[in-house]
DOLOMI-956403 format. One line per field, with one value per residue (C-alpha): chain; y, x negated, z. Coordinates in steps of 0.02 Angstrom, whole numbers. Layout:
<rs>
chain	[A; ...]
c2	[Y; ...]
c1	[X; ...]
c3	[Z; ...]
</rs>
This chain:
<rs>
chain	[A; A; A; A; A; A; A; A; A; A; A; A; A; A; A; A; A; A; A; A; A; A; A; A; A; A; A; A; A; A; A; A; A; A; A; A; A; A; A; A; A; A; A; A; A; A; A; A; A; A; A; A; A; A; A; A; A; A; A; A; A; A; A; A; A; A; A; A; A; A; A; A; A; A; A; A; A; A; A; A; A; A; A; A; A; A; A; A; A; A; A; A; A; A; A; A; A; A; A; A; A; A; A; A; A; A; A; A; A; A; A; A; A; A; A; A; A; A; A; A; A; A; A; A; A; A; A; A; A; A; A; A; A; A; A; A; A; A; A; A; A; A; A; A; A; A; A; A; A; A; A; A; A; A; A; A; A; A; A; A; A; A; A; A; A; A; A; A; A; A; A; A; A; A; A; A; A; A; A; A; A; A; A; A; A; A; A; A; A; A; A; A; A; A; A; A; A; A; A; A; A; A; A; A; A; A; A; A; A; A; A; A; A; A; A; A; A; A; A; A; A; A; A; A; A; A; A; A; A; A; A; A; A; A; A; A; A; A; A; A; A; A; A; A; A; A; A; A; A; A; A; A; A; A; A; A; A; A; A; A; A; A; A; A; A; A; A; A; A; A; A; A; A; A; A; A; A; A; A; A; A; A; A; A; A; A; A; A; A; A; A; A; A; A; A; A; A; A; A; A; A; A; A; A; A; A; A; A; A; A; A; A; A; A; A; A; A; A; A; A; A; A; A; A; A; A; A; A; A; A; A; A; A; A; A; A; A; A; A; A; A; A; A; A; A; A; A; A; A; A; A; A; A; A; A; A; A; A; A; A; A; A; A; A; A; A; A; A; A; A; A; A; A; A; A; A; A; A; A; A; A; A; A; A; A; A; A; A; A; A; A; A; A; A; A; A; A; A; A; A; A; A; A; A; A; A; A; A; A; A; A; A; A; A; A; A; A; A; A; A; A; A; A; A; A; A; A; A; A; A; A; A; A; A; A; A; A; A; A; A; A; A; A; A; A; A; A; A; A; A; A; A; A; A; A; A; A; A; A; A; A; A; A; A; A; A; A; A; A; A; A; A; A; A; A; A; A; A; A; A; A; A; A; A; A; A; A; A; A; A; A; A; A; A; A; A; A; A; A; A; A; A; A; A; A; A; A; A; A; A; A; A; A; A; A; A; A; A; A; A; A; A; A; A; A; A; A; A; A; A; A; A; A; A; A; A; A; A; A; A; A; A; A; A; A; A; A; A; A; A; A; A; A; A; A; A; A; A; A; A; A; A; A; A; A; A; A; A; A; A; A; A; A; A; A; A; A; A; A; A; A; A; A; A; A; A; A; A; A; A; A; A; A; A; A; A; A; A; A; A; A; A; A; A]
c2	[0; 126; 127; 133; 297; 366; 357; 466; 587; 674; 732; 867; 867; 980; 1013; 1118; 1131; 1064; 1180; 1252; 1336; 1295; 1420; 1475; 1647; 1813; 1846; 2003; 2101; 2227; 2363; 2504; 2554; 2533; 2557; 2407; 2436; 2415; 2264; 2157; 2206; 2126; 1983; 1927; 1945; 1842; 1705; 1698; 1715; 1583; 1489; 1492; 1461; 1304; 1227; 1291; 1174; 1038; 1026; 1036; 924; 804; 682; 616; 479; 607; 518; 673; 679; 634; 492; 397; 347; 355; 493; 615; 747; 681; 553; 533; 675; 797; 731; 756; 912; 1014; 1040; 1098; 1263; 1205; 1145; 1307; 1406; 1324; 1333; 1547; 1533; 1481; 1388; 1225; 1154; 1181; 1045; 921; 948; 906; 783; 667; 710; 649; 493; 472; 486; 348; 227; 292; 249; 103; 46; 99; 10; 21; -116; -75; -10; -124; -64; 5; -156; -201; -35; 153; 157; 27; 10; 218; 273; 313; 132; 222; 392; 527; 664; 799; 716; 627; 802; 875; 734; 721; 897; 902; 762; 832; 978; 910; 906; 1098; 1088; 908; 816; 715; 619; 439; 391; 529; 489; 297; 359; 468; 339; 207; 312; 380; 188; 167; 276; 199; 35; -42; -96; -246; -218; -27; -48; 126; 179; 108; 151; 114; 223; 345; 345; 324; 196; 253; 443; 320; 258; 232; 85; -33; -7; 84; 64; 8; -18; 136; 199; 196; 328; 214; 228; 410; 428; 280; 190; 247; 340; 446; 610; 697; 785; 717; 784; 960; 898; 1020; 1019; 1016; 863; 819; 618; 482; 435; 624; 592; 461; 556; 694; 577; 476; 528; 523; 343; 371; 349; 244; 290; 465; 621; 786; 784; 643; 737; 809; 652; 709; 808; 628; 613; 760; 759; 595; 661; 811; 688; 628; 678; 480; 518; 398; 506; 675; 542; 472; 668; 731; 579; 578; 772; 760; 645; 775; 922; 806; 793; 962; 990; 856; 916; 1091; 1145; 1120; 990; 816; 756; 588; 488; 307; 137; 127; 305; 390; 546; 512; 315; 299; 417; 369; 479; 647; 715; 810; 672; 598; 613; 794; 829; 983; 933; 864; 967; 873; 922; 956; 900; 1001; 1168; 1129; 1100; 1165; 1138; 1139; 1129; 1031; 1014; 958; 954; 1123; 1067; 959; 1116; 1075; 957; 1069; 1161; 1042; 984; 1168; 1176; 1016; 1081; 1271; 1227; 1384; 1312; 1188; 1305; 1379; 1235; 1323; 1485; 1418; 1340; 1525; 1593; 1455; 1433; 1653; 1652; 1572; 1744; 1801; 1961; 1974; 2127; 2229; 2118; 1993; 1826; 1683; 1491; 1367; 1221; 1113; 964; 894; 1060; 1138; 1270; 1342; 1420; 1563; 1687; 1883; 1848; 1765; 1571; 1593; 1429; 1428; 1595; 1657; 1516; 1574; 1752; 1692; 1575; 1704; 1877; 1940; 2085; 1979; 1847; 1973; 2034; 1852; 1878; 1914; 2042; 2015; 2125; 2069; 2069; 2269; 2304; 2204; 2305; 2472; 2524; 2451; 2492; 2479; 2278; 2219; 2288; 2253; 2067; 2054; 2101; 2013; 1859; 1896; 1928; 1748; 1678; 1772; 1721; 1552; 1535; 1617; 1454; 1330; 1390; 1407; 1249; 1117; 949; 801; 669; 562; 706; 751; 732; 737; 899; 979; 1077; 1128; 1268; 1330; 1270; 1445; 1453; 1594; 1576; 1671; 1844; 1754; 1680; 1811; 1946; 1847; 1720; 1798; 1654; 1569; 1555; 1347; 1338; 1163; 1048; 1158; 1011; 1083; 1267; 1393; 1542; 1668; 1654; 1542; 1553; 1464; 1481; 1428; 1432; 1331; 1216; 1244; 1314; 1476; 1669; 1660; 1750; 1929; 1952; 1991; 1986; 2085; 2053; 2223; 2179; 2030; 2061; 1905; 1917; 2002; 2020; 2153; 2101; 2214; 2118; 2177; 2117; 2176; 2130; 2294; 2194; 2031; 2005; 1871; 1749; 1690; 1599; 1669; 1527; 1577; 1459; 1355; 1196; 1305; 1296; 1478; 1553; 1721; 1800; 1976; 2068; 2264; 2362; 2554; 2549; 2427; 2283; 2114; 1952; 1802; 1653; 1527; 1463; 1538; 1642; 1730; 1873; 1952; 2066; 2188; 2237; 2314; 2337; 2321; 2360; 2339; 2205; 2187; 2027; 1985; 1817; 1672; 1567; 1399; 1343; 1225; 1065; 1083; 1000; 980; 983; 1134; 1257; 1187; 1011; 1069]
c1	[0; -145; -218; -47; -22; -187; -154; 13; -56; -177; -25; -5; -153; -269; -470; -528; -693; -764; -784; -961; -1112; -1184; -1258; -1396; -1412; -1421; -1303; -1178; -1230; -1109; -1218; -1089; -1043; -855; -779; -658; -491; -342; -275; -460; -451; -265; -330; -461; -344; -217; -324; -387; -203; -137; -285; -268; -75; -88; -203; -65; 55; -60; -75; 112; 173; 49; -44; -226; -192; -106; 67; 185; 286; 459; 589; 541; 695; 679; 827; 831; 879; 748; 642; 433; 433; 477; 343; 199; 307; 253; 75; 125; 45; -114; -225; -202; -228; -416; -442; -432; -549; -486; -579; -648; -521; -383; -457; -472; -298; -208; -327; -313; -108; -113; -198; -95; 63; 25; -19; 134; 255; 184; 222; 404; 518; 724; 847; 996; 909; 857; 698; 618; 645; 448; 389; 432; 249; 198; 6; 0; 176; 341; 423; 545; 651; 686; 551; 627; 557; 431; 356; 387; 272; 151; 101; -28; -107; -99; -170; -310; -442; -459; -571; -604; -605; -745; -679; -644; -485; -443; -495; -434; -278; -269; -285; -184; -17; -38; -42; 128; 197; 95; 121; -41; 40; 177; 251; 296; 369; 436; 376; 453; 325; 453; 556; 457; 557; 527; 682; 759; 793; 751; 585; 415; 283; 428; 469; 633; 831; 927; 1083; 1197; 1122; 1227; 1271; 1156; 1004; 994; 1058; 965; 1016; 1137; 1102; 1154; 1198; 1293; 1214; 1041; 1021; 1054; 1046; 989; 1191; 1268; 1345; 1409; 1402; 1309; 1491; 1499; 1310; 1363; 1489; 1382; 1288; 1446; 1427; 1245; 1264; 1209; 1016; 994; 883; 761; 789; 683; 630; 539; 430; 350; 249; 133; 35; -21; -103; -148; -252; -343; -382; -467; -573; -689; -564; -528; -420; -295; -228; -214; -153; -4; 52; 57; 145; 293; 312; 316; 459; 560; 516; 576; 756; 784; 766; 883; 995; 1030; 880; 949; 857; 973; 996; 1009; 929; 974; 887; 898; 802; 971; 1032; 1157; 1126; 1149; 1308; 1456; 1370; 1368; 1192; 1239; 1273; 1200; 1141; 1076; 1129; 1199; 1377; 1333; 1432; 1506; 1612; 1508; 1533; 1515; 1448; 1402; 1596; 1667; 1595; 1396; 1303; 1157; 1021; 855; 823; 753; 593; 544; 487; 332; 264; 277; 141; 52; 37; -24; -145; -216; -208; -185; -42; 84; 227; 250; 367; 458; 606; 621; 634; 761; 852; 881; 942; 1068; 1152; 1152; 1218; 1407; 1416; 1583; 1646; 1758; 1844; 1684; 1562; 1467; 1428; 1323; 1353; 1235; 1309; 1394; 1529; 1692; 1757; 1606; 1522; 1551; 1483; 1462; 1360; 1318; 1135; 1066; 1003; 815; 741; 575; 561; 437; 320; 327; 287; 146; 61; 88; 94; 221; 333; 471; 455; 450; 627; 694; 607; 716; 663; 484; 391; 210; 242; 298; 135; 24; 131; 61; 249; 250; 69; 102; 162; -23; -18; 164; 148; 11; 126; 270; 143; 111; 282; 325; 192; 250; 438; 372; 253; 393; 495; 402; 345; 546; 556; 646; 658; 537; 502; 651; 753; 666; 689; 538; 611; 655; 475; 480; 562; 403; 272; 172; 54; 82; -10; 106; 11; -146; -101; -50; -174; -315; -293; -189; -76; 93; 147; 183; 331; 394; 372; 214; 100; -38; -115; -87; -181; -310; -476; -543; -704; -804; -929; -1121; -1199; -1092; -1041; -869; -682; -639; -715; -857; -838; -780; -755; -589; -527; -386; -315; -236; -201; -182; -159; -141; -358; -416; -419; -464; -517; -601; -707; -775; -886; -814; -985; -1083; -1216; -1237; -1255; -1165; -1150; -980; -923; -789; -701; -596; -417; -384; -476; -618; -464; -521; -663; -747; -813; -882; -867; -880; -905; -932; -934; -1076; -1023; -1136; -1078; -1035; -967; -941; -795; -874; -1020; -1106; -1112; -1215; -1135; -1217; -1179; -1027; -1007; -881; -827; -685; -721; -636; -661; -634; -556; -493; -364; -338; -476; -588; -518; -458; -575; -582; -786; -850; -930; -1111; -1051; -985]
c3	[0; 41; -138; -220; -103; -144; -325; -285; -201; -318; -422; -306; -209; -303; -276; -138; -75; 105; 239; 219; 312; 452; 584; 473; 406; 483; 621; 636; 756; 849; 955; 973; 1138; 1176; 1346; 1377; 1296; 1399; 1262; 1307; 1488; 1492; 1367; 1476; 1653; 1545; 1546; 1710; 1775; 1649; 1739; 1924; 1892; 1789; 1919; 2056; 1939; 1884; 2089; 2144; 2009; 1971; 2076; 2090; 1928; 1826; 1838; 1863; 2019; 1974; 1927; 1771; 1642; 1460; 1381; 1265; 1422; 1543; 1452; 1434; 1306; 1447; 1566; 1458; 1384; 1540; 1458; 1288; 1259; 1378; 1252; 1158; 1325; 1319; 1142; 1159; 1306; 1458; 1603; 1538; 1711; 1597; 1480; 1611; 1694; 1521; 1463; 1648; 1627; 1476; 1510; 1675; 1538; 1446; 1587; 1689; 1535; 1470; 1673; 1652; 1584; 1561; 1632; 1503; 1376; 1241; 1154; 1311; 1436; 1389; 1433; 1373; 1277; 1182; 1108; 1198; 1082; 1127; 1052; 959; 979; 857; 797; 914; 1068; 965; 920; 1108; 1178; 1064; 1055; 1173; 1102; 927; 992; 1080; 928; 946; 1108; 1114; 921; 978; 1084; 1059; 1100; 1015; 871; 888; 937; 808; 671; 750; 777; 589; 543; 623; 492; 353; 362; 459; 591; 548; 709; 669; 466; 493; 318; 134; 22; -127; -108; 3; 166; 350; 371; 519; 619; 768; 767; 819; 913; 874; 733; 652; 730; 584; 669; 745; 898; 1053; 1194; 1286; 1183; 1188; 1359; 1461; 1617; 1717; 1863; 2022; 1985; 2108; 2253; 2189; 2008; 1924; 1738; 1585; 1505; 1646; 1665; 1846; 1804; 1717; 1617; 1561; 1493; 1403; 1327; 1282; 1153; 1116; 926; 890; 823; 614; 648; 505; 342; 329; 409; 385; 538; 507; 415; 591; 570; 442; 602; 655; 484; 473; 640; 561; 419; 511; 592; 442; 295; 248; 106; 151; 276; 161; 33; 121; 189; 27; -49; 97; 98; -112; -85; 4; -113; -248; -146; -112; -278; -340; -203; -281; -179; -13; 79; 123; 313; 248; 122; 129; 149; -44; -72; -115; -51; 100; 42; 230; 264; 163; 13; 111; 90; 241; 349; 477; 669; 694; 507; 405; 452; 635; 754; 910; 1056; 1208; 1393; 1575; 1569; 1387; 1327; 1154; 1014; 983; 821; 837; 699; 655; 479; 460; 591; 423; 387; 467; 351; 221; 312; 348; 161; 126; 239; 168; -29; -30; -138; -77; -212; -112; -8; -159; -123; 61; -29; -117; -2; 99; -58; -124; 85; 86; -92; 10; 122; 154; 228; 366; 418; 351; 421; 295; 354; 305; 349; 432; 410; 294; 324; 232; 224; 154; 210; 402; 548; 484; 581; 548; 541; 365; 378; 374; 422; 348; 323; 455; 417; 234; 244; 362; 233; 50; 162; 33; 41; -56; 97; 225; 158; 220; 397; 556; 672; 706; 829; 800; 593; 629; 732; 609; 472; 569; 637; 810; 908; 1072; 1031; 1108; 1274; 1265; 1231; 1355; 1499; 1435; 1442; 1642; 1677; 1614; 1741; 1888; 1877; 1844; 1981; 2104; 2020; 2062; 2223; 2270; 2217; 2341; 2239; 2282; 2192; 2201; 2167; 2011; 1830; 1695; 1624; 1780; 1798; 1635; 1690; 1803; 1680; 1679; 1542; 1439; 1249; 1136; 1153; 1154; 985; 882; 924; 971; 832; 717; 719; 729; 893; 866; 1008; 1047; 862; 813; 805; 737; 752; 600; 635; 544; 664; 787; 916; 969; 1124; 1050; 1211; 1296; 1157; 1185; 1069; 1125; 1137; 1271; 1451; 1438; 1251; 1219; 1020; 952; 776; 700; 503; 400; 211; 89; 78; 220; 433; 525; 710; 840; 945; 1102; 1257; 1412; 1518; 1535; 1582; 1477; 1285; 1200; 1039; 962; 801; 718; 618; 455; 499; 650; 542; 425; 298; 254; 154; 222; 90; 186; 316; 349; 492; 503; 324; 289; 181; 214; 102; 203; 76; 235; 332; 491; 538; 707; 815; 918; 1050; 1139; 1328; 1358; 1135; 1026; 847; 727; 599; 403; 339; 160; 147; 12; 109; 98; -3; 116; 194; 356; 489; 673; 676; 788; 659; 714; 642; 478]
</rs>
């Protein structure tokens, strides 16, 4: 199956250079004296504060093996996803710069996950009696939690790519979705499907799922519990997933596993991995286009649209047309989705080609569901969803799935027109300056109410669910991302890091800017960055690598500061920082033109 995929795959797979240079060459040097600006000051408080409150967490929450504190069941509310879930933006916290502890929290609660889950096992449950985990993988669940839990994980090869169960792990989940692994045929490489919305270690559901299997064994609820939809009893949990039975055949969201691949790939670029991404995600592209450019919640066992769904190509578990009625707290009805996450995979395929069209369907796709606006009483609305009836739910706001991650990847003023309200594209646009300092304090406002959480916090660990800390989980990355990195704040299913710069620490050997530089991104244009970099030390030089792209994917080509131009051609280069100096940067950039790689710039 792996050479008939790699012969696929070069259809749309283009040739783009490796990542090159190593350290060589004459470093940038940055002499000018520039007292602190408020921005770094906050920048590098931020990450002492993110810091000192994670291991506050890591210490309440989690004990000496890494198991977290709390009352194991598998569920889509509560399940394993939400344990490890509680770490999700941590390995991007230490990838910025942040104390090499928070590293070694996530990495031993990540181990601690795995044992602690392969250990538990359900009574009722079918596919879970054996253990929640099987060979270190959820056994089989749907790519919403799939992508919650497995973040952190997928994240991990931005400070730590070298290590080896990393990388075995890395390789051995992508083969679950490839067809290695004959107790995991998830993947049907006729037809180009993953089989089942349900799947995973085990293998694909191919029958309806039950209340059960989403839900998992009953338990005490009253006086003991205070569950996420506010449901007052196990029976009224049951009932809130008393519809989610069409599981069978491919859903989009399946394509969220293309950042296991893709994380392989990054290790040595074996080309099976790239191969097999760009062959599943061509699949889709082919289907939204066959579709009228809309992409299908359900493609059956047979490779035909809604194959699995009576027909409907919006059928189907978290589908176009899935809206159910919704229990406790949570009652009327609620329209639940997923298919737009497949988004995801579209990304990831351009980060792996530099192929941009491969988003045109997306484009598309925001036109054709806007195109069925109506306008009531003076108001014009747009649907965003689609059932029996055809199109409903419609809301004043125009369905833009896709559309931020677009603009981000062509930097286009026709995609911008599609974006929602977006405070950092305003202040990188030059019309909203005070969004840095803004951001920043936003960022320690979020750890203060969460630290005040969790130290309020009266349940113990047999009155605890795996999602219930979530809630106090205080590390705050989003500022830290966008003006450090220039990137895409990744939320929950970001599986992989899209951003304009990285750093990297040469002295200590280590992702992230060394101590007291701060790094603030002010404009991105379609083939250039401007970044002021700045040493906050008055007393101590420093070295950094800057890195063009989260994975080298980017080219630098020069860079100019105080109007001297110096020619770079390299996905990275150094800088030499003067005490208590700082400058403002342009860097003249091709994107996309370099595979992406997890190797450390020295490595390249």
């Amino acid at each position: 199956m792996r050479q008939f995929v790699c012969i696929l795959a070069f259809g749309i797979s283009g040739l783009i250079q490796t990542a090159s240079s190593g350290l060589g060459g004459h470093p940038v040097t940055i002499d000018q004296p520039m007292s602190p600006p408020n921005w770094a000051l906050l920048e590098r408080e931020l990450l002492r504060a993110n810091t000192t409150a994670c291991r506050e967490f890591f210490d309440r929450y989690f004990d000496e093996r890494g198991f977290l504190l709390c009352v194991e069941r598998w569920g889509a509310d509560d399940g394993p996803d939400d344990a490890i879930e509680n770490m999700i933006y941590w390995p991007i916290l230490h990838a910025v710069g942040a104390s090499d502890s928070i590293l070694e929290m996530y990495k031993k609660a990540w181990e601690g996950h795995l044992r602690q889950y392969t250990a538990a096992k359900t009574v009722e449950v079918p596919f879970a009696r054996d253990g929640m985990y099987y060979k270190e993988f959820p056994v089989m669940f749907d790519w919403l939690h799939h992508a919650e839990g497995l973040t952190v994980f997928c994240l991990q090869g931005l400070s730590d790519p070298y290590d080896h169960r990393f990388q075995k792990r890395a390789r051995r989940f992508s083969g679950f979705y490839m067809g290695d692994d004959p107790q995991a045929q998830n993947y049907d490489p006729k037809y180009k499907i993953i089989r089942s919305m349900f799947n995973g270690s085990r293998g694909p559901m191919l029958r309806k799922a039950t209340a059960l299997d989403w839900a998992g064994d009953p338990i005490e609820v009253e006086n003991r519990f205070v569950l996420g939809h506010g449901e007052q009893s196990y029976e009224e949990v049951l009932a809130h997933f008393r519809d989610y039975n069409d599981v069978a055949g491919d859903h989009p969201a399946n394509l969220l596993s293309t950042a296991l691949a893709l994380n392989a790939y990054m290790i040595d670029h074996e080309p099976i991995y790239k191969a097999w991404v760009l062959e599943y995600v061509e699949a889709w592209r082919d289907r939204m286009i066959e579709n009228g450019n809309v992409i299908p919640s359900n493609i059956g066992l047979d490779g035909k649209i809604g194959g699995a769904a009576d027909g409907k190509w919006y059928g189907g578990v978290y589908g176009w047309g899935f809206t159910v009625e919704g229990v406790g707290e949570s009652s009327g009805p609620s329209h639940r989705q997923t298919f737009d996450r497949g988004f995801q995979g579209f990304l990831n395929a351009v980060l792996l080609t530099g192929d941009r069209s491969l988003l045109d369907p997306w484009r598309k796709q925001m036109d054709t569901v806007n195109s069925n606006k109506r306008v009531v009483n003076g108001t014009t609305l747009y649907p965003h969803k689609y059932g029996d009836d055809g199109w409903y739910n419609f809301q004043p706001q125009p369905y833009s799935a896709g559309a931020t991650g677009i603009y981000y990847v062509s930097m286009q003023d026709e995609d911008f027109r599609r974006v929602a309200t977006n405070p950092w594209f305003d202040y990188l646009h030059g019309t909203n300056p005070q969004y840095p300092e803004h951001a920043l304090r936003s960022d320690f406002e979020h750890i203060r109410g969460r630290v005040a959480g969790m130290r309020s916090d009266t349940t113990t660990p047999d009155t605890r669910l795996s999602d219930d800390p979530l809630k106090y989980t205080p590390a705050a990355v989003r500022s830290l991302t966008e003006l450090m990195l220039g990137g895409m704040y990744p939320a929950r299913t970001g599986m992989v890091l899209h951003c304009r710069l990285r750093y990297f620490d040469p002295i200590r050997r280590r992702a992230g800017v060394p101590e007291h530089v701060a790094a603030l991104v002010e404009k991105m244009t379609s083939d250039e960055v401007v970044v002021t970099l700045v040493n906050t030390s008055p007393i101590d030089s420093c070295k950094i690598v800057v890195q063009a792209g989260g994975y080298a994917e980017h080219q630098f080509m020069s860079v100019e500061i105080g109007g001297r131009e110096q020619s770079i051609d390299a996905s990275h280069f150094s800088v030499e920082l003067a005490p208590g100096a700082g400058d403002r940067m342009k860097l003249k950039m091709q994107r996309y033109v370099n595979q992406p790689t997890l190797r450390f710039p020295w490595d390249q």
